[in-house]
C-alpha positions, 0 to 999 in steps of 0.5 A: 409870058405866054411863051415862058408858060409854053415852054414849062409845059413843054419841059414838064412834059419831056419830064414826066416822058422821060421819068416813064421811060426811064421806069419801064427800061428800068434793070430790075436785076439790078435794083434793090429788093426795097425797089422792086417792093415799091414798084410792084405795091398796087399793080396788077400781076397776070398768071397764067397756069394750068386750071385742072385740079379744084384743089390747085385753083382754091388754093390760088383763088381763096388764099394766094390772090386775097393774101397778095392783095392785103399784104402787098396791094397787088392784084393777081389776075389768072388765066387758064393756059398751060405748055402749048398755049403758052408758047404758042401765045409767046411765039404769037407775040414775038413774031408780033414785036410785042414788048407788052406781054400779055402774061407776067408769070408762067406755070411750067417745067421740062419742054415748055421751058425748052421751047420758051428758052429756045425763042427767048421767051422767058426774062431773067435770071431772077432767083437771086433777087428773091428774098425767099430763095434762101430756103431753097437748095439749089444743090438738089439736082432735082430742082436745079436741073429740069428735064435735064437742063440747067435752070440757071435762074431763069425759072424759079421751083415752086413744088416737087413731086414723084409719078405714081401709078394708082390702084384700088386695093379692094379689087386689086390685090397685086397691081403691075410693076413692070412691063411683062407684068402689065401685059399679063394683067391686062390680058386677065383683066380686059378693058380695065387700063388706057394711056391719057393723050395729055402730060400724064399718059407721055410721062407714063411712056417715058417711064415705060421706055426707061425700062425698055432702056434697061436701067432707071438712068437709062435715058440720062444725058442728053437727048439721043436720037439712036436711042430714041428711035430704038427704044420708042419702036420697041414701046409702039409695037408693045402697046400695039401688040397689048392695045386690043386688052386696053379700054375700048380695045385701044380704038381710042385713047383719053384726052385728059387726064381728067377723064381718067379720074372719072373712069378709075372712080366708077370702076371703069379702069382699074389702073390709073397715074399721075404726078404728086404722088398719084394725087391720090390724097386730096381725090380720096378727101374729095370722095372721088376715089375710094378710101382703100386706093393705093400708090406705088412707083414702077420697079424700074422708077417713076419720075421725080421732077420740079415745076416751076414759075417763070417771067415772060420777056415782056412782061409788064410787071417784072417787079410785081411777078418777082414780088408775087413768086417771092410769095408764093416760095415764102415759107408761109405759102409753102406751109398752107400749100403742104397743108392737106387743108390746102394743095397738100403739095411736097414743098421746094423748100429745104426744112432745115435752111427755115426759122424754127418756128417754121420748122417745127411746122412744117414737121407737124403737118399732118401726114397723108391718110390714103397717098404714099408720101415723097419718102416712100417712093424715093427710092424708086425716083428716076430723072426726067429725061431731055425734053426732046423725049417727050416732044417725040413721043407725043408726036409718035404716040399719035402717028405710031398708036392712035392713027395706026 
């Protein structure tokens, strides 16, 4: 009897082993929606994202997190880490063997994605499974190309934005909309402008060498080192020749984009810049600029581009990240996201693919009192160019600008 009691403990065990395995090498890509809901109900989801912006971190931590929660019963734990860290964390857990990521989801676009794609480091594609997908054009070659790359369904868009350049009209009457334009104002106004060390100030430069390229597709296509090489050479020895009219005579350049803020605010700089349209609106609701600051595109464009949301390889919660980002591109988190209440961010969804009550609501948000809209600068909207652009000029920027 004793050996019979044996042997059914023995069984249930493997039982229950085997259950288990079989449900973490369970194919999510092939499971119904009804599954994925049911495996991701009262699990935990880990995000890791960019922690900059206040507005971006409320809207995450008081509405997107408690609404996850009562909704689906699933707790979102993020994390601050933005395209370095994350691939660096990645690479650090290939290279161990990990098959239990400490990250679900990831916030990225352009040369993360590059570089993740490069080590495997992301799972998918995903997009199709998601309901809430439905709604999103994927015709648009701004959100189904990023940084020149197809997405193919491996990282899933979650807003969309135009790089404005950002001026006080009260001590600026006519700001700088090219390169010739920019060196006299400097020259006139000393001190008054710098180029952030970070995403904005290299986004900034590859608006710059666009021009250089002569054309607003001009670094379309993929990445070309000729080019490349010519074009960066004639925008080091721009800004070398000019740097002696940036802040602190061009001996030192920003970190962050952050310090940027605090400068254009007390008056510091004249001329600042930066994604969703400037980010202009909710600064002026904050009251950290002034109610009479102004955004425009370059002459030759700025840069239009999508973000996006990612799974890592190893996840642990491939259900819960696919359950969470279905949320986050529903057109309830877009809506409170657009909302100038929320991040007041242009939404990735294509308003005519939506219900008419949402419809209706989205054409009543409230429209922005200080930031030029998406609409006003389009016209002016240029491609990103290949990711590789951006990796060499940040390292060019340090060797050719800073260290010279």
């Amino acid at each position: 009897m004793q050996k019979y009691l044996s042997f059914l403990l023995l069984a249930a065990g493997l039982f229950f082993i085997a259950c288990d395995s079989q449900e973490k090498s369970k194919n999510w890509k092939e499971a119904s929606w009804q599954e994925i809901e049911q495996e991701a109900n009262g699990t935990n989801v880990n995000f890791m994202m960019w922690q900059g912006s206040p507005v971006i971190n409320d809207y995450i931590n008081n509405y997107v997190a408690p609404t996850l929660q009562e909704k689906y019963n699933i707790k979102l734990n993020v994390s601050s880490g933005q395209g370095p860290e994350i691939v660096q964390l990645l690479m650090g857990e290939k290279q161990a063997g990990s098959e239990e990521g400490q990250v679900d989801i990831v916030w990225i676009n352009g040369e993360t994605f590059f570089q993740l794609r490069k080590i495997e480091g992301l799972w998918g594609p995903f997009t199709e499974k998601l309901p809430n997908a439905e709604f999103i054009d994927f015709n648009d070659p701004y959100i189904s190309i990023d940084f020149q790359q197809e997405t193919n369904g491996m990282e899933c868009p979650w807003g969309i934005s135009q790089f404005a350049l950002v001026y006080d009209s009260a001590k600026t009457q006519n700001p700088p909309k090219s390169l010739a334009q920019l060196e006299q104002f400097i020259k006139t106004n000393p001190g008054t402008f710098t180029i952030s060390n970070d995403f904005s100030g290299m986004t900034l430069l590859k608006c710059f060498m666009a021009e250089l390229s002569g054309s607003p597709d001009g670094l379309d296509g993929a990445f070309n080192q000729e080019k490349y090489d010519s074009l960066s050479a004639q925008l080091w020895d721009y800004i070398n020749q000019n740097k002696k009219y940036f802040w602190k005579e061009g001996r030192t350049f920003p970190k962050e984009h952050s310090k940027m803020d605090q400068m254009f605010s007390s008056g510091e700089i004249l001329l600042s810049y930066g994604f969703s349209e400037g980010g202009i609106e909710d600064k002026v609701l904050q009251g950290l600029f002034p109610k009479s600051t102004k955004g425009y595109a370059w002459e030759n464009g700025t840069i239009l581009n999508s973000n996006y949301l990612g799974i890592t390889y190893n996840s642990q919660n491939k259900a819960g990240a696919m359950q969470v980002i279905n949320f986050l591109i529903s057109p309830e988190a877009q809506l409170k996201k657009a909302a100038p209440s929320g991040m007041n961010a242009n939404t990735v969804l294509d308003i005519s693919k939506l219900p008419e009550d949402y419809k209706k609501q989205f054409q009543e948000i409230t429209a922005r009192q200080y930031g030029p809209s998406l609409e006003e600068l389009s016209e002016n909207a240029i491609r990103e160019p290949a990711p590789e652009y951006m990796l060499n000029i940040y390292e060019d920027f340090r060797t050719y600008v800073i260290e010279k």
